[in-house]
N, CA, C and O of each residue as an XYZ file, in Angstrom:
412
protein
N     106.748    132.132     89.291
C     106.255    132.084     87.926
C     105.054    133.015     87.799
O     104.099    132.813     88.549
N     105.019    133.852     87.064
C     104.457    135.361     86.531
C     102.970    134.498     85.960
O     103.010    133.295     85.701
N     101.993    135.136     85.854
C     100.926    134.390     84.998
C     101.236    134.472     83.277
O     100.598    134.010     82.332
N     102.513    135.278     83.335
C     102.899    135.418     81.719
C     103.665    135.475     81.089
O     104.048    136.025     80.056
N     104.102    134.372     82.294
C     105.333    133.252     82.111
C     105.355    132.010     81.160
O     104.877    130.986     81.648
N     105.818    131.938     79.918
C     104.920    130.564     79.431
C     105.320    129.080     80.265
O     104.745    128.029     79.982
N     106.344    129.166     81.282
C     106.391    127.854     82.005
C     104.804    127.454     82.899
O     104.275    126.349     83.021
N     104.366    128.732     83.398
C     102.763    128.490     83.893
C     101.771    127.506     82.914
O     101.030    126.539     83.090
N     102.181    128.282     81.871
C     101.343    127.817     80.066
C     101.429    126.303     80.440
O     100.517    125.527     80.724
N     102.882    126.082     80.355
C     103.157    124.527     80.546
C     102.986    123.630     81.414
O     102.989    122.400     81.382
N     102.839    124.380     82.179
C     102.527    123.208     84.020
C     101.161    123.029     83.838
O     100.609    122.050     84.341
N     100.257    124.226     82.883
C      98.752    123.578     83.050
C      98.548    122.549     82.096
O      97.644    121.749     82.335
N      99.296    122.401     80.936
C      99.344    121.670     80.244
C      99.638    120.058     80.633
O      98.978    119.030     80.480
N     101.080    120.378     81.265
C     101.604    119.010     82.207
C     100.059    118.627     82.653
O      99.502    117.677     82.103
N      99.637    119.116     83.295
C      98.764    118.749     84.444
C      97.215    117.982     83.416
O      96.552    116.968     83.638
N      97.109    119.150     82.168
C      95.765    118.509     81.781
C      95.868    116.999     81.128
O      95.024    116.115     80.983
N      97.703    117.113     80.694
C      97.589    115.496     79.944
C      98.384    114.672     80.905
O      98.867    113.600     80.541
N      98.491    114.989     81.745
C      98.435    113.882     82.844
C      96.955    113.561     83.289
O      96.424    112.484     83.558
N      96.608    114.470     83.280
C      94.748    113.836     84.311
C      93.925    113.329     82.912
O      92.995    112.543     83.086
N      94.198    113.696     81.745
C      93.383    112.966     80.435
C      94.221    111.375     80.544
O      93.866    110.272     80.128
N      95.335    111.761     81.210
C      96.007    109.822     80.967
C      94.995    109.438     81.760
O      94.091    108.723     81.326
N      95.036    109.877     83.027
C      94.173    108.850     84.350
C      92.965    108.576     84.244
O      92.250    107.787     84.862
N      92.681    109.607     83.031
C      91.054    109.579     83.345
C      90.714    108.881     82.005
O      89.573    109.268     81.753
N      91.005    108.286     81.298
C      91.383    107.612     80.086
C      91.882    106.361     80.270
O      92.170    105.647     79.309
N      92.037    105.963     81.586
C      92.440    105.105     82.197
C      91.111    104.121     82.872
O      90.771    103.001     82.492
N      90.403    105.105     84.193
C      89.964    104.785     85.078
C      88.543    104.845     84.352
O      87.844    104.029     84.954
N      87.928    105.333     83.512
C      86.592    105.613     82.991
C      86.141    104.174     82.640
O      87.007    103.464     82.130
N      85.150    103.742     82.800
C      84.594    102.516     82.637
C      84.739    102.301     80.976
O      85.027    103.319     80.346
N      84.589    101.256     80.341
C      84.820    101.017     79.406
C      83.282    100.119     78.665
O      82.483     99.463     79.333
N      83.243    100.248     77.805
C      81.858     99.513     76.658
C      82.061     98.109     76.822
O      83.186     97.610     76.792
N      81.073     97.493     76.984
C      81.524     96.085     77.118
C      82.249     95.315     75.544
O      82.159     95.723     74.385
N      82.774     94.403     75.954
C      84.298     93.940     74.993
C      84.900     94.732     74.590
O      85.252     94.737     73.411
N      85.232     95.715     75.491
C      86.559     96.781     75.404
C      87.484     96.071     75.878
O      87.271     95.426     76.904
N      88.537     96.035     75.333
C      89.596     95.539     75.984
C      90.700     96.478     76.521
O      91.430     97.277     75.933
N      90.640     96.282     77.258
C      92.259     97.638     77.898
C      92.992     96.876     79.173
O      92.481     96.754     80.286
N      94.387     96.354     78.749
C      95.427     96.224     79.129
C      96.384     97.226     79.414
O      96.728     97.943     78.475
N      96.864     97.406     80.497
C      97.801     97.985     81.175
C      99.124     97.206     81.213
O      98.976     96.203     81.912
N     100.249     97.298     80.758
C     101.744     96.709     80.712
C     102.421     97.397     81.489
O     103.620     97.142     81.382
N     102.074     98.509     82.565
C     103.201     98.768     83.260
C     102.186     98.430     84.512
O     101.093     98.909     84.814
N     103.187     97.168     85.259
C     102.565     96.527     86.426
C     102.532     97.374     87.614
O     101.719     97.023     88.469
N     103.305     98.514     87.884
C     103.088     99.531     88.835
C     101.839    100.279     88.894
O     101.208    100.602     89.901
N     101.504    100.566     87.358
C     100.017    101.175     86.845
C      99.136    100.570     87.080
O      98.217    101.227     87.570
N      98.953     99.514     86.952
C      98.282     97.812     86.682
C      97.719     98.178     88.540
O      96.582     98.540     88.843
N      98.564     98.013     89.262
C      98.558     97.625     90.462
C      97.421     98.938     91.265
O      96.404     98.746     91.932
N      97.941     99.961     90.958
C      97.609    101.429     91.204
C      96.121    101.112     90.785
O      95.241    101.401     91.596
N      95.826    100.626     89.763
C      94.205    101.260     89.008
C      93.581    100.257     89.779
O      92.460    100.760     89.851
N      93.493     99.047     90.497
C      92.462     98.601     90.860
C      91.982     99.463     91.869
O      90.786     99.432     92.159
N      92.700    100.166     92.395
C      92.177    101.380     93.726
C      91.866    102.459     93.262
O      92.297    103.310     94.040
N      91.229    103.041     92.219
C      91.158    104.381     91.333
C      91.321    105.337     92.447
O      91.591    106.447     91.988
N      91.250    105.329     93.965
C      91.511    106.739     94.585
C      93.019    107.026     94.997
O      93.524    108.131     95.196
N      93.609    105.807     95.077
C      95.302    105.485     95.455
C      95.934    105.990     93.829
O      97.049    106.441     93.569
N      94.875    105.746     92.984
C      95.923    105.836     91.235
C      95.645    107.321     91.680
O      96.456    107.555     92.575
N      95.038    108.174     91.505
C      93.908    109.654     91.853
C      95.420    110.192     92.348
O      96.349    110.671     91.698
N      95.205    109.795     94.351
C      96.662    110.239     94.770
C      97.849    110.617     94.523
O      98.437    111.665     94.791
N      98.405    108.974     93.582
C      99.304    109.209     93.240
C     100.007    110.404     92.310
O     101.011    111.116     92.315
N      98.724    110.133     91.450
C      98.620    111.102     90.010
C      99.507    112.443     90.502
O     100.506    113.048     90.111
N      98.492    112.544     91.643
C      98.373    114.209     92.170
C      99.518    114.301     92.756
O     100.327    115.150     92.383
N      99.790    113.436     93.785
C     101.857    113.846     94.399
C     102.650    113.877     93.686
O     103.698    114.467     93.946
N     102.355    112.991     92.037
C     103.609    112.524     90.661
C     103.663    114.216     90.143
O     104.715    114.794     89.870
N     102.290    114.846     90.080
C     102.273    116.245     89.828
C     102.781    117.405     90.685
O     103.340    118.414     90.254
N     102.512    117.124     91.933
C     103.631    118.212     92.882
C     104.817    118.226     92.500
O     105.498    119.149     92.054
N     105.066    117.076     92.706
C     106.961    116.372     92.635
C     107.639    117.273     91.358
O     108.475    118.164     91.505
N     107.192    116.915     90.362
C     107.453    117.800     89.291
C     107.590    118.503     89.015
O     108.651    118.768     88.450
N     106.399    119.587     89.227
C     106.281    120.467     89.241
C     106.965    121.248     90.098
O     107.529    122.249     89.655
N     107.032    120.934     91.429
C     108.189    121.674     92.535
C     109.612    121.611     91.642
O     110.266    122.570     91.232
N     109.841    120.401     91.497
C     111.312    120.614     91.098
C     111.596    121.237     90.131
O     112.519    122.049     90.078
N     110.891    120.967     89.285
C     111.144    122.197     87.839
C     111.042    123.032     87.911
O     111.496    123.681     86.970
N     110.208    124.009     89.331
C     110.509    125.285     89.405
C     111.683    125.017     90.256
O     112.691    125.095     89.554
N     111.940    124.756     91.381
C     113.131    124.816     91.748
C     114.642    125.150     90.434
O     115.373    126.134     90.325
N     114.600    123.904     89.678
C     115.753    123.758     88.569
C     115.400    124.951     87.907
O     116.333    125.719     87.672
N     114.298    125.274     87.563
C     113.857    126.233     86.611
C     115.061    127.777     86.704
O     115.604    128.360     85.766
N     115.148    128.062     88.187
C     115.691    129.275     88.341
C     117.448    129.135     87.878
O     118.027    130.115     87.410
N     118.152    127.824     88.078
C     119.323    127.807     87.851
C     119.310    127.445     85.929
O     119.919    128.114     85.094
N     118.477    126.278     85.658
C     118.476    125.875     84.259
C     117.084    125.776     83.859
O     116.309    124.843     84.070
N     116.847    127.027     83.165
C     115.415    126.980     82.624
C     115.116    126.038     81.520
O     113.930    125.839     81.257
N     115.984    125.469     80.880
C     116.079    124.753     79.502
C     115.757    123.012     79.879
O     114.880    122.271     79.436
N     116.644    122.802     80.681
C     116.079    121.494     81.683
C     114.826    121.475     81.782
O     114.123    120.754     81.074
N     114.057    122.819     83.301
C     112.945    122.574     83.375
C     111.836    122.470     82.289
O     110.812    121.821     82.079
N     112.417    123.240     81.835
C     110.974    122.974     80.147
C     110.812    121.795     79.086
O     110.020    121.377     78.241
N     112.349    121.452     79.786
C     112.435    119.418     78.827
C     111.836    119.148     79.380
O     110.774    118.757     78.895
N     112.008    119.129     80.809
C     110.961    118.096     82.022
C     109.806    118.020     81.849
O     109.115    117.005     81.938
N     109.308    119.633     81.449
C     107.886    119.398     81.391
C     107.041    119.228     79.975
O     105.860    118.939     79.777
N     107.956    119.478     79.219
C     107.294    118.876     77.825
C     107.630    117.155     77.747
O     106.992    116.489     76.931
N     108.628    116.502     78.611
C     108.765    115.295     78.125
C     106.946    115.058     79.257
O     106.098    114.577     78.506
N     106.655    115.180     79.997
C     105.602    114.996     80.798
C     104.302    115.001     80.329
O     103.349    114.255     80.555
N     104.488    116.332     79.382
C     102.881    116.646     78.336
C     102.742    115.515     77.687
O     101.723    114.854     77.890
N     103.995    114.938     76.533
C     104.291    114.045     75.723
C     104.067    112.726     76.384
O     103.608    111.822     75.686
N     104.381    112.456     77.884
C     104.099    111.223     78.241
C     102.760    111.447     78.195
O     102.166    110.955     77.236
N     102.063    112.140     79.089
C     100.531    112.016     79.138
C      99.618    111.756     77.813
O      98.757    110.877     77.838
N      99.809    112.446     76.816
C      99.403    112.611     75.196
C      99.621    111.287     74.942
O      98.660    110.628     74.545
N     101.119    110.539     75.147
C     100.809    108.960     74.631
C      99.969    108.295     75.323
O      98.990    107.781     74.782
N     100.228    108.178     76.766
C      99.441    107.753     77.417
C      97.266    107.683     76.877
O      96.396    106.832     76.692
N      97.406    109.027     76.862
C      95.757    109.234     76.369
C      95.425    108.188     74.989
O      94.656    107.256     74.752
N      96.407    108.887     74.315
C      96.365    107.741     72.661
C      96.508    105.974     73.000
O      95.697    105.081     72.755
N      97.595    105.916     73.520
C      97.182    104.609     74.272
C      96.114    103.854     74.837
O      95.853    102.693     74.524
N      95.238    104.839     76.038
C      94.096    104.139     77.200
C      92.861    104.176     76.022
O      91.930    103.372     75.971
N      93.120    105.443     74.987
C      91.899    104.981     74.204
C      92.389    104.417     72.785
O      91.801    104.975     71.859
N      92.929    103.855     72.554
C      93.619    102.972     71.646
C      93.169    103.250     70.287
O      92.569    102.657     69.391
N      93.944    104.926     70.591
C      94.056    105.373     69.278
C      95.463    104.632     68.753
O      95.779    104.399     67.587
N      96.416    104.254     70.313
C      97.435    103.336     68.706
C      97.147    101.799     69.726
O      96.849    101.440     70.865
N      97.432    101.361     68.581
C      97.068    100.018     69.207
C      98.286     98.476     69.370
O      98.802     97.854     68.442
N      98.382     98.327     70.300
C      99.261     97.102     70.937
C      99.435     95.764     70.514
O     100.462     95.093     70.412
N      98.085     95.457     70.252
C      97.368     94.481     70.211
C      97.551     93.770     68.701
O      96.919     92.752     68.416
């Protein structure tokens, strides 16, 4: 991937709204903040913020390897992959700071 490639464009992207989820996550909160986590895998992960950290970061290799891998046979795939990824992270962020709310 060329630096002017827009899949590059996108992997930094992947990457910034994935780490705005975690860190939107793990940031201490105002007292009577309330923030619930519903996915118990997540749940489990954040009491260790350096194991959630880890994970974050291998969930981002993984991805990222394979979508370049797929990328060369089906470029159209890899760029779903990684926009469905931006899009998870973006809810995610709107979520941890409860711009939409659950509750």
């Amino acid at each position: 991937m060329a630096a002017g490639n827009p899949g590059v464009r996108l992997v930094i992207l992947l990457t910034i709204a994935q780490l705005a989820d975690l860190a939107t996550e793990i940031i201490p909160r105002p007292r009577g903040w309330v923030s619930v986590e519903y996915n118990p895998l997540a749940s489990a992960l954040l009491t260790q913020p350096a194991i959630a950290v880890a994970a974050k970061f291998a969930l981002l290799a993984l991805v990222v390897s394979a979508t370049m891998i797929v990328g060369r046979t089906n470029p159209r795939l890899a760029t779903s992959v990684v926009v469905v990824g931006i899009v998870a992270g973006c809810f995610g962020v709107a979520s941890n700071s409860h711009l939409i709310s659950w509750q």
